[in-house]
Each structure stands twice: as C-alpha cells, then as structure tokens.
C-alpha positions in Angstrom: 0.0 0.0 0.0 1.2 3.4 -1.1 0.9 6.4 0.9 -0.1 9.5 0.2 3.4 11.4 0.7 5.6 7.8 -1.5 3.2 9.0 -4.2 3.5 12.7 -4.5 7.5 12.2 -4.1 7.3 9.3 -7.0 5.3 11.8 -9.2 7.9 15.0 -8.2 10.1 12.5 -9.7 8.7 11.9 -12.5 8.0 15.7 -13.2 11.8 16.9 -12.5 12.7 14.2 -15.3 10.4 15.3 -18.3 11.8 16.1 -21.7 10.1 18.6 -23.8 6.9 17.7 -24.4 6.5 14.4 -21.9 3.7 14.4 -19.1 2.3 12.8 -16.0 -1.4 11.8 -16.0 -2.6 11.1 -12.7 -6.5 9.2 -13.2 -9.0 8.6 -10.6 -11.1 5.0 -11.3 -11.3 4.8 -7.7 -13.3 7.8 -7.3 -16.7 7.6 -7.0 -18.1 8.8 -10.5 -20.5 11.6 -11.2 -23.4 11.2 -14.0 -22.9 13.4 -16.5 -25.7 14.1 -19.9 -23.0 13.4 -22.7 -25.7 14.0 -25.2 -29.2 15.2 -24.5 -32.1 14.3 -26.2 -32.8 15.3 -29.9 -35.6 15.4 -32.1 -38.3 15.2 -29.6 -36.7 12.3 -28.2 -36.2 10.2 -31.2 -32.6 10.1 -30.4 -32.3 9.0 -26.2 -30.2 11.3 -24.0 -27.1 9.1 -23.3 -25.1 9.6 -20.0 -21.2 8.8 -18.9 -19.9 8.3 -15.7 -17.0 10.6 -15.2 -14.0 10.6 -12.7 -11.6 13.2 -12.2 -8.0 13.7 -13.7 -4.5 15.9 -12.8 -2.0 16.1 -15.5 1.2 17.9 -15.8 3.1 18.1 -19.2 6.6 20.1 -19.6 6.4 22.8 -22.1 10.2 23.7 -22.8 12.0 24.4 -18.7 7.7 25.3 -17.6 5.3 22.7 -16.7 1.3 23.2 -17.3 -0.9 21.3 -15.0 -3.9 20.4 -16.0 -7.5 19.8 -13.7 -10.5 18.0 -15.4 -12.8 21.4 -16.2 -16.4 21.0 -15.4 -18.7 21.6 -18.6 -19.3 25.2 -18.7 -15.2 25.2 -19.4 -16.2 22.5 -22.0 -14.5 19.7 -20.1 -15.8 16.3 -18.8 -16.0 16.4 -14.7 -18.9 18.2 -13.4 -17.7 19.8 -10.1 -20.4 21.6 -8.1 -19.8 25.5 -7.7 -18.6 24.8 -4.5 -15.8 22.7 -5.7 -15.0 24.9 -8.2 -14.6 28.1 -5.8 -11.7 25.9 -4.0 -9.8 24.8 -6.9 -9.1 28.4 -7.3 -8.3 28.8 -4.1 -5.9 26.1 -4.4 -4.3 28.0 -7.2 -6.3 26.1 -10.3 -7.3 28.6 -12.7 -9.7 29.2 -15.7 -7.4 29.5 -19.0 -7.2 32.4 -21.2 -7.5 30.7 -24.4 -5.8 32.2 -27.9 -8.0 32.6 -30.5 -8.9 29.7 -31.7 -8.3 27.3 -29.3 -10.6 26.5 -26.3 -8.7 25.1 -23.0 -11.5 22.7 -21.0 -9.4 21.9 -18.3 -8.2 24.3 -14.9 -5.0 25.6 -15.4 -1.9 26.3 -13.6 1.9 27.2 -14.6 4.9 26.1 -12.7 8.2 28.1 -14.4 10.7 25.6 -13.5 9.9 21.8 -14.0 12.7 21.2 -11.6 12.5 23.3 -9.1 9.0 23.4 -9.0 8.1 19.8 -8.8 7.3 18.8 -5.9 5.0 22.2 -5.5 2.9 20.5 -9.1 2.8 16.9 -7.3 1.5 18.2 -4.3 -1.4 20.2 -6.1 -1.9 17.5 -8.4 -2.7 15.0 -5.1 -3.7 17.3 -3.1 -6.6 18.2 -5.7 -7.4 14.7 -6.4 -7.4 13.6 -2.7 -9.7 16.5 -0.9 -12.0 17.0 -4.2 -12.0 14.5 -6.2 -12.6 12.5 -3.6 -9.9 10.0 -3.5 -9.8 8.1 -0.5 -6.6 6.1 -1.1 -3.4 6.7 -2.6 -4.2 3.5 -4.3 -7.1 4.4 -6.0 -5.2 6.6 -8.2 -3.6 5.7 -11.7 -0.2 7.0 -12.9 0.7 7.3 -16.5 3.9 8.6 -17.2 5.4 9.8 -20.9 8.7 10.8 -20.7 9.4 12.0 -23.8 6.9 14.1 -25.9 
C-alpha cells in the first residue's frame, strides 16, 4: 500500500525528469463517478439522452523548462467532470485557474503554470494529489492511476 506522501514524491520525480513535451497523467477509477448528460435528447426524443460516468483527472506536461498542469474542467469550461460551484470556488483557491485561451483554441481543463519543471516539482505533485485527494474525492493513494510519458 502506497501512501499518500511515497506518491507525491514518485510523481515529483517523474515531473523533474520530463523532456520537452513528456507528461504525468494522474487518473481517478477509484473515485466515485459523477453522471454526467453526454448527449441530451434530440428530435423530440427520437434520439435518447445518453449519460457517462466521469472521474476526475491531474495532468502535468513540460512545455520547454515550464510545466502546465492540467485539472479536469467542469462543462461550462467544456471539459468532462462536473464539479459543483462549491468545488470549483476551492480549486481556485488552491491555485487552479480558468485559461485564457488564444484565438482559436478552447482550453476545457483548470489551469496552472509552474516556471521551472525542476525546481518546481514537488509544488505541481503536491497540487496535483492534493486536488485529487480533498475534491476528487480519492480516499486512497491506491485508488489513483499513474501514467507517465517521458518523452513528448
């Protein structure tokens, strides 16, 4: 059984060694899922609303010496997890924030930017967990899935 402090130091790790372009996906099957309408009805019901459970995720991916973490975004972002208002006012208190997007390109997830992949790591594990663990909810270390790309 992991704890909660052997994973956060394993995915600092992780972090600190990213090339350009790799990342850290940190996936919660062990969270209980929310319903969310992936579809709604159409055509006076002709075609049947058609739900998804979703679970929330934390990524971080190294873009150049920076990293960018990533927070599933509720639906009104355009992302997949739909966290209640409540939830949403304390990811920004935790330092998540909404993205300015460029033209063109719509950003569903909470954002937020670490300058120095290295020196910041263990600061973008701990929000990463920490996010996961007092939101999500995730109960257990062990209820978490890491994926990790080295290389982009």
């Amino acid at each position: 059984m992991t704890t909660w402090d052997e994973l956060e130091a394993e995915v600092a790790e992780h972090l600190r060694g990213l090339q350009e372009g790799g990342f850290v996906v940190v996936e919660a099957p062990g969270a209980p899922g929310r319903e969310l309408v992936a579809r709604p009805a159409r055509l006076g019901g002709l075609i049947k609303e058609r739900r998804t459970v979703e679970r929330p995720f934390a990524q971080a991916i190294r873009i150049r010496t920076a990293l960018r973490g990533e927070l599933a975004g509720p639906p009104s972002l355009g992302g997949t997890y739909p966290w209640t208002e409540e939830e949403q006012a304390r990811l920004r208190a935790l330092g998540w924030a909404v993205p300015v997007d460029p033209p063109g390109f719509a950003q569903p997830n909470y954002v937020h930017d670490w300058p120095d992949h290295v020196a910041d790591a263990d600061d973008a594990a701990a929000l990463l967990l920490r996010s996961l663990r007092e939101l999500g909810p995730v109960a257990s270390p062990d209820g978490l899935d890491l994926r990790v790309h080295p290389a982009g």
